[in-house]
C-alpha positions in Angstrom: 139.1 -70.7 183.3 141.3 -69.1 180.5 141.7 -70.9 177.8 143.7 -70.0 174.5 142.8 -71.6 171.1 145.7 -71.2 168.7 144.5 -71.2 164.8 141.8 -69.9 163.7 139.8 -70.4 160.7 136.7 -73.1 160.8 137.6 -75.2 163.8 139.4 -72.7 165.7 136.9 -69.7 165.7 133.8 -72.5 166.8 135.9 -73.9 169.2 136.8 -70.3 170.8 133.4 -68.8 170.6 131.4 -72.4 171.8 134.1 -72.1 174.5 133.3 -68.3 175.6 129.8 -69.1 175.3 130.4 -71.5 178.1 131.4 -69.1 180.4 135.2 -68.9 179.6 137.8 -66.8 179.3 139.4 -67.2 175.5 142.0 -65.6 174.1 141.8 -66.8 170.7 145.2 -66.4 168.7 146.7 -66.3 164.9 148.5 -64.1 162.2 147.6 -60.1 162.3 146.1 -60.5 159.2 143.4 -63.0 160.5 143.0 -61.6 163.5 142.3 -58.1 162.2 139.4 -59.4 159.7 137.8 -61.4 162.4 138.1 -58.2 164.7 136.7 -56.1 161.8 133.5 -58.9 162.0 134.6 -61.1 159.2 134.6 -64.8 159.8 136.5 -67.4 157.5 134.1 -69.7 156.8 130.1 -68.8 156.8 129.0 -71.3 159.5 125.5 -70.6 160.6 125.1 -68.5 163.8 128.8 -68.0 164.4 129.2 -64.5 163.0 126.7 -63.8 165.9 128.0 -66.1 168.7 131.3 -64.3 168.2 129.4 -60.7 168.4 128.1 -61.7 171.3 130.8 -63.6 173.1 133.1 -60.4 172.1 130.3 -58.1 173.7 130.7 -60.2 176.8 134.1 -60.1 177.4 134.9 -63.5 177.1 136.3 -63.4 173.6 139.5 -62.1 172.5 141.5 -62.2 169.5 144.9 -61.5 169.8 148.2 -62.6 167.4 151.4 -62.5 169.9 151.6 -65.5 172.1 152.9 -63.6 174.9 148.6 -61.8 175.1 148.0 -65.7 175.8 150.0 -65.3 179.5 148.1 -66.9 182.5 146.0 -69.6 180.0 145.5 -72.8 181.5 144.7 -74.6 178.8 146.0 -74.0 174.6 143.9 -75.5 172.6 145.6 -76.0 168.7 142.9 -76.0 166.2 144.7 -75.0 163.1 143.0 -76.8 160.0 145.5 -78.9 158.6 146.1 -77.3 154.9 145.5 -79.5 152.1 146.6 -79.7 148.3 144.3 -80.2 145.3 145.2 -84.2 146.0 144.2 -84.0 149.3 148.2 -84.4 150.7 148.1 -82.8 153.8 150.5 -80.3 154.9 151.3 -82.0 158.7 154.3 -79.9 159.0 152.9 -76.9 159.3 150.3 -77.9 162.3 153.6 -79.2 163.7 155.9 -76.4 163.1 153.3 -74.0 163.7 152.7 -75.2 167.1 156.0 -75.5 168.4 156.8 -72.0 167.5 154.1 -70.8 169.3 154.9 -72.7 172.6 158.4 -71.7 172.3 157.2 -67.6 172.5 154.6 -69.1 175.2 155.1 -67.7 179.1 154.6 -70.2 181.4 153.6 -73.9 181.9 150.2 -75.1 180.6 148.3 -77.9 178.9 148.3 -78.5 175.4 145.1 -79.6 173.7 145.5 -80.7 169.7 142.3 -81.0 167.9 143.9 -80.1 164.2 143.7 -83.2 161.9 146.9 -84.4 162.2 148.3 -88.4 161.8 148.6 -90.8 165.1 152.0 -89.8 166.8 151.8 -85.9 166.2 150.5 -85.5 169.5 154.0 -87.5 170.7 156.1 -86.2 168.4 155.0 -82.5 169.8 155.1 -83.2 173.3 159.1 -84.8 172.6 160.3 -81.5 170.9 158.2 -78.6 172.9 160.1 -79.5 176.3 158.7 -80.0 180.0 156.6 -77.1 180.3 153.6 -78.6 178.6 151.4 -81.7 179.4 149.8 -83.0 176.6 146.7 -84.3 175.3 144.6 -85.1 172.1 141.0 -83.9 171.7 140.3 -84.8 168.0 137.8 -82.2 166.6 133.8 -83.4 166.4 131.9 -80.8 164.0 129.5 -81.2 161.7 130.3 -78.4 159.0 126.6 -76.3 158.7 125.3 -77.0 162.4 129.3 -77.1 164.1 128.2 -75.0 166.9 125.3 -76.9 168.1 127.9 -80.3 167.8 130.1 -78.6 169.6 128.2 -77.3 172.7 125.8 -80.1 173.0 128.1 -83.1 171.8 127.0 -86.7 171.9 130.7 -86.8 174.0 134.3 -85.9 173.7 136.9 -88.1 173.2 140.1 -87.0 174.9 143.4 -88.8 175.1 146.0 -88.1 177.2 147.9 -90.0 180.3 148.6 -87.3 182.3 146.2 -86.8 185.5 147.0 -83.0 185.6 146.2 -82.6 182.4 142.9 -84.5 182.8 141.7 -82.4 185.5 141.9 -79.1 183.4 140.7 -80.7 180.1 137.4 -82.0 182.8 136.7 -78.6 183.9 136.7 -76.8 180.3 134.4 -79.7 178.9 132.0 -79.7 182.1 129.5 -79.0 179.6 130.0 -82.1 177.9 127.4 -85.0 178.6 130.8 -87.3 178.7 134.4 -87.9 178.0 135.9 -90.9 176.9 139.3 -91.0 177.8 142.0 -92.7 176.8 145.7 -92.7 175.9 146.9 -89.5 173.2 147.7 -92.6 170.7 144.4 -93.9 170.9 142.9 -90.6 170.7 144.5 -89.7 167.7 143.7 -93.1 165.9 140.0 -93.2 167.5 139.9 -89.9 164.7 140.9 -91.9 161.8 138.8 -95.1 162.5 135.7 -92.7 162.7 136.5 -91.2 159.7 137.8 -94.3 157.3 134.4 -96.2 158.7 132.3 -93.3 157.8 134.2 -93.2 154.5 133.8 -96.9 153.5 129.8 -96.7 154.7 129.4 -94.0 152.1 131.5 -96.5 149.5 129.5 -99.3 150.4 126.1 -97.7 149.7 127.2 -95.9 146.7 128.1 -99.1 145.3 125.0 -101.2 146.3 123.3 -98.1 144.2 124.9 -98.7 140.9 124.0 -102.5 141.4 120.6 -101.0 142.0 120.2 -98.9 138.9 120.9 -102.2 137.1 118.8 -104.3 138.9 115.6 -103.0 138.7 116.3 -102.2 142.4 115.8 -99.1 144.3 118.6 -97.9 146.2 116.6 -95.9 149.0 114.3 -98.9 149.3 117.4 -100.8 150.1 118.6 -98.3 152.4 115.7 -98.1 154.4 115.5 -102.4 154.9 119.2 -102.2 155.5 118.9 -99.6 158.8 115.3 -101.2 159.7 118.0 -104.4 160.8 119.1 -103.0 164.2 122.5 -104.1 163.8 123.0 -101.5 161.8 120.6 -99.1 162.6 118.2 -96.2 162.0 121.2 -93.5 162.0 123.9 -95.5 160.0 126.1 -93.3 157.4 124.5 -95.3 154.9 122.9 -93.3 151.7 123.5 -93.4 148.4 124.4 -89.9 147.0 128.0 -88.1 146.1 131.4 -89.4 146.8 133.0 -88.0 149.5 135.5 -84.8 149.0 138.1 -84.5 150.5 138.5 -82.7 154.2 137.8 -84.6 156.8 137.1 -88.2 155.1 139.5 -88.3 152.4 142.5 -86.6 154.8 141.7 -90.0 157.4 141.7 -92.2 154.4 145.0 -91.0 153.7 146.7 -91.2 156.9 145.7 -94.7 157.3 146.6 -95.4 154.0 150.1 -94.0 154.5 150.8 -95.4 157.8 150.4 -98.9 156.8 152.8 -98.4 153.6 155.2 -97.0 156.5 155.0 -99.9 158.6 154.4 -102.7 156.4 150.7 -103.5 157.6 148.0 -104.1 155.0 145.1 -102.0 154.6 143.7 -103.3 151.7 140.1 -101.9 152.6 141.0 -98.9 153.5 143.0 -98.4 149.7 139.9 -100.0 148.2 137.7 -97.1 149.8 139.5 -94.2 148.3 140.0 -96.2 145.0 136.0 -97.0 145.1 135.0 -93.5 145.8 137.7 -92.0 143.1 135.3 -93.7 140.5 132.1 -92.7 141.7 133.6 -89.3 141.4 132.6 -89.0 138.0 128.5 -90.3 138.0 127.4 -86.9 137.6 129.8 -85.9 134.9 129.0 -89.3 132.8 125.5 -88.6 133.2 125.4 -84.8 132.2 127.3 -85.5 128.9 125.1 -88.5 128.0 122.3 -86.6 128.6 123.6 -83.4 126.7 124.5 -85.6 124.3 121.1 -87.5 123.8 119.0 -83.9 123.1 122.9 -82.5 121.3 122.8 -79.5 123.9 126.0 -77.5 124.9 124.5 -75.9 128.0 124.7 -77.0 131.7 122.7 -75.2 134.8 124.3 -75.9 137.9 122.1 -75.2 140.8 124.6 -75.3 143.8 128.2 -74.8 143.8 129.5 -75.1 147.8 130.9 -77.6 149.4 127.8 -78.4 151.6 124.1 -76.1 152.4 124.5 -73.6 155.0 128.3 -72.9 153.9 130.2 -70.3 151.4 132.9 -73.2 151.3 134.0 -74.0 147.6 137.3 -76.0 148.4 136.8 -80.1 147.9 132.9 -79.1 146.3 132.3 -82.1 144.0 129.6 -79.2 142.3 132.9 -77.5 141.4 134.9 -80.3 139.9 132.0 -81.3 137.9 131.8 -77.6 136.8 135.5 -77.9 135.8 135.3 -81.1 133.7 132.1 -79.9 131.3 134.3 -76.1 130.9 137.1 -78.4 129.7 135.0 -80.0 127.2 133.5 -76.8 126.2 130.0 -77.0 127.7 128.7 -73.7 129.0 128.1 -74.4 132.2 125.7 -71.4 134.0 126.0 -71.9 137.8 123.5 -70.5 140.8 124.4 -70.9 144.7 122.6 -68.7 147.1 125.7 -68.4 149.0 127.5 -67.2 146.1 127.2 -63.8 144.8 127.1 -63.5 140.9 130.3 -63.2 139.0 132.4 -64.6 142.0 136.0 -64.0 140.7 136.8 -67.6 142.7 134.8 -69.3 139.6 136.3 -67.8 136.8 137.2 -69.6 134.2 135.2 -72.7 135.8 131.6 -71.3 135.6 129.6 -68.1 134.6 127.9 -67.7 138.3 123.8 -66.0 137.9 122.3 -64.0 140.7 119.2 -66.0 140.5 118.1 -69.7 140.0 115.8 -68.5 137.0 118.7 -66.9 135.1 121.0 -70.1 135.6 117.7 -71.8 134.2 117.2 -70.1 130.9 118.4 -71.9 128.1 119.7 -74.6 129.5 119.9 -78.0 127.7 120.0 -80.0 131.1 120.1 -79.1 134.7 122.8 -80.7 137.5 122.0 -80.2 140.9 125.1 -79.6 142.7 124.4 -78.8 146.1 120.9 -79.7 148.0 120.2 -76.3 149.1 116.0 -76.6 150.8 115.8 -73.7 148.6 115.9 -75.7 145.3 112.9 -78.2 146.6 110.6 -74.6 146.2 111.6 -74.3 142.8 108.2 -74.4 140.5 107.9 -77.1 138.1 107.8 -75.1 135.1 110.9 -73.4 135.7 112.7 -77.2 134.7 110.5 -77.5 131.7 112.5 -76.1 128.8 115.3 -78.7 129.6 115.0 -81.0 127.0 118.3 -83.3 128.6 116.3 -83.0 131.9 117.6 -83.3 135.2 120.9 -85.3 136.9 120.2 -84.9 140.6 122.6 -87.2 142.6 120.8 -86.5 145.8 117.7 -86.8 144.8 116.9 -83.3 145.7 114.1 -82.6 142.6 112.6 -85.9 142.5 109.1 -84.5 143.0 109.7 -82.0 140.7 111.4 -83.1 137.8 108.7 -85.6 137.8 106.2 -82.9 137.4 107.9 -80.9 134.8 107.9 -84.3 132.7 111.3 -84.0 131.8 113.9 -87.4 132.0 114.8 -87.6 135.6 118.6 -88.8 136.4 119.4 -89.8 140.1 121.8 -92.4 141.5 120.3 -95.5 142.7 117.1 -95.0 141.0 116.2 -98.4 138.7 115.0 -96.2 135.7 117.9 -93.9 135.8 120.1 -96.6 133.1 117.1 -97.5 130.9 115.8 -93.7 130.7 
């Protein structure tokens, strides 16, 4: 079937190119300006294996990229993945998924249904579907990736969850997800909110571990101990989103946290727990910050390496990287802060000012006072002992990435959870 997916940076270009792969025809659509780097074999975000599925999708001829809606004439089915643009505070900018969408089904020939996958609050879907007129039947298909393996989320998904009350609708949405193993379907309301309560549940597991961790470190406890006894109980299970380790950033977590948040100041209906996560995980934020400048302050060092910088491995994404952040609080206090990421190349002008970025793990290394692991890249686990040795602060490793190794270079060890971390 044709198909036409409207927006394309992360979501949009997986969801076009997982699509084609399927057998499809997809017409994938935004601004000239995107659509001439993507033709030109750029891609917007460095997901694994998607600079290659779109080669070969585009080879094919089931993928196109086009930027007038009228090239999308004859699609059954427009999908609107546009990521939903966020500000430093992680505000989302609704109206322009909103706007943005009804200005492209106003120039749009013909009658078809309307997916919406973009990350947008319950009643989008609705308030949409009022304004776009009776051309379009609607539905909500609230986006399922996984950012570093999206395309293998996407084609072989646990299920879909698809909300809309419209048979006709149904019956297209079935056939373009025949791959899927299932669909749960329900109304576009529920579909929409089914997004947030994934996301604020997530988002307060990660809260509730991180705190039982800083309990831990006082306790004499250890945190992945605790972990491991908590998911051996099978009501919570062997694959809960329970591990101590960073806050969450922003994106997908923080933007849920936020709609619920909002809609229950609209409507009068308390969502204390849901406030209490985002307040929680706000101070957690800083644990690695506290613990670089006590530990540059314990040896009188001025110099930080920062092995890792993205977002999350497998990615070039720096927006919401916590690695960044903490990169941006030591500058300000006027550590030198000497940064490595393999996905970053050295001297990336997105980091001036922030951090000086070193074409190699060994050069971040030299010199440095203490070492902050900001990103757990496999690559770092490979690192040789030695190459830690010379930092007399030692190492603050949230994740727990250089446990083994830190411990070998004999150097004070800093990781969250850990009992000794407080008394070292």
């Amino acid at each position: 079937m044709k198909i036409a997916v409207v927006g394309l940076w992360h979501l949009g270009t997986v969801t076009a190119s997982a699509l084609a792969a399927e057998g499809h025809d997809v017409i994938a659509l935004d601004s000239a300006e995107i659509v001439a780097s993507l033709n030109g074999g750029s891609v917007p975000v460095d997901e694994p294996g998607l600079r290659e599925l779109i080669a070969e999708q585009r080879a094919a001829g089931r993928l196109r990229f086009a930027a007038a809606p009228a090239d999308a004439s004859g699609a059954e089915l427009v999908w609107f993945t546009y990521d939903t643009p966020v500000d430093d505070d992680d505000n989302a900018d609704v109206a322009f998924v909103i706007e943005s969408a009804l200005a492209f089904l106003a120039a749009f020939p013909g009658e078809a249904v309307v997916a919406i996958s973009s990350q947008v609050p319950v009643g989008s879907g609705a308030q949409i579907a009022a304004r776009a007129g009776d051309r379009f039947r609607f539905a909500a298909i609230p986006e399922n990736l996984r950012l570093g393996s999206a395309i293998a989320y996407f084609r072989k998904p646990d299920r879909f969850v698809v909300g809309t009350a419209d048979a006709g609708a149904r019956e297209v949405i079935g056939r373009a997800l025949a791959f899927a193993p299932e669909i749960v379907w329900m109304g576009l309301e529920a579909a929409e909110m089914t997004k947030h309560a994934i996301n604020a549940f997530l988002a307060t597991s990660v809260v509730f571990a991180n705190e039982l961790a800083a309990i831990c470190e006082r306790v004499g406890a250890d945190a992945r101990e605790v972990e491991r006894g908590l998911k051996s109980d099978l009501r919570v299970g062997p694959k809960a989103y329970v591990r101590a380790g960073e806050a969450f950033a922003g994106g997908t977590l923080a933007r849920d946290v936020g709609f619920l948040s909002a809609l229950g100041a609209r409507d009068g209906v308390a969502v204390d727990q849901v406030r209490a996560t985002a307040t929680s995980n706000e101070r957690h934020r800083n644990w690695p910050y506290e613990r670089v400048r006590a530990a540059l302050a314990a040896v009188g060092g001025s110099r930080v390496a920062l092995l890792g910088l993205v977002y999350k491995p497998g990615t070039d994404t720096l927006r919401a990287s916590t690695a960044v952040a903490l990169a941006r609080q030591l500058r300000a206090d006027g550590v030198t802060v000497v940064a490595f990421d393999p996905a970053i190349p050295a001297g990336d002008a997105r980091l001036d000012g922030i951090a000086d970025v070193a074409g190699s793990a060994a050069a971040a290394l030299a010199h440095a006072d203490v070492v902050a692991i900001g990103t757990a890249w496999p690559e770092f686990k490979a690192l040789p002992a030695a190459a830690f040795a010379n930092a007399r602060g030692g190492v603050v490793d949230v994740g727990r990435v250089l446990e083994a190794t830190a411990g070998a270079a004999g150097v004070p060890y800093f990781a969250f959870g850990r009992p000794d971390t407080v008394r070292a």
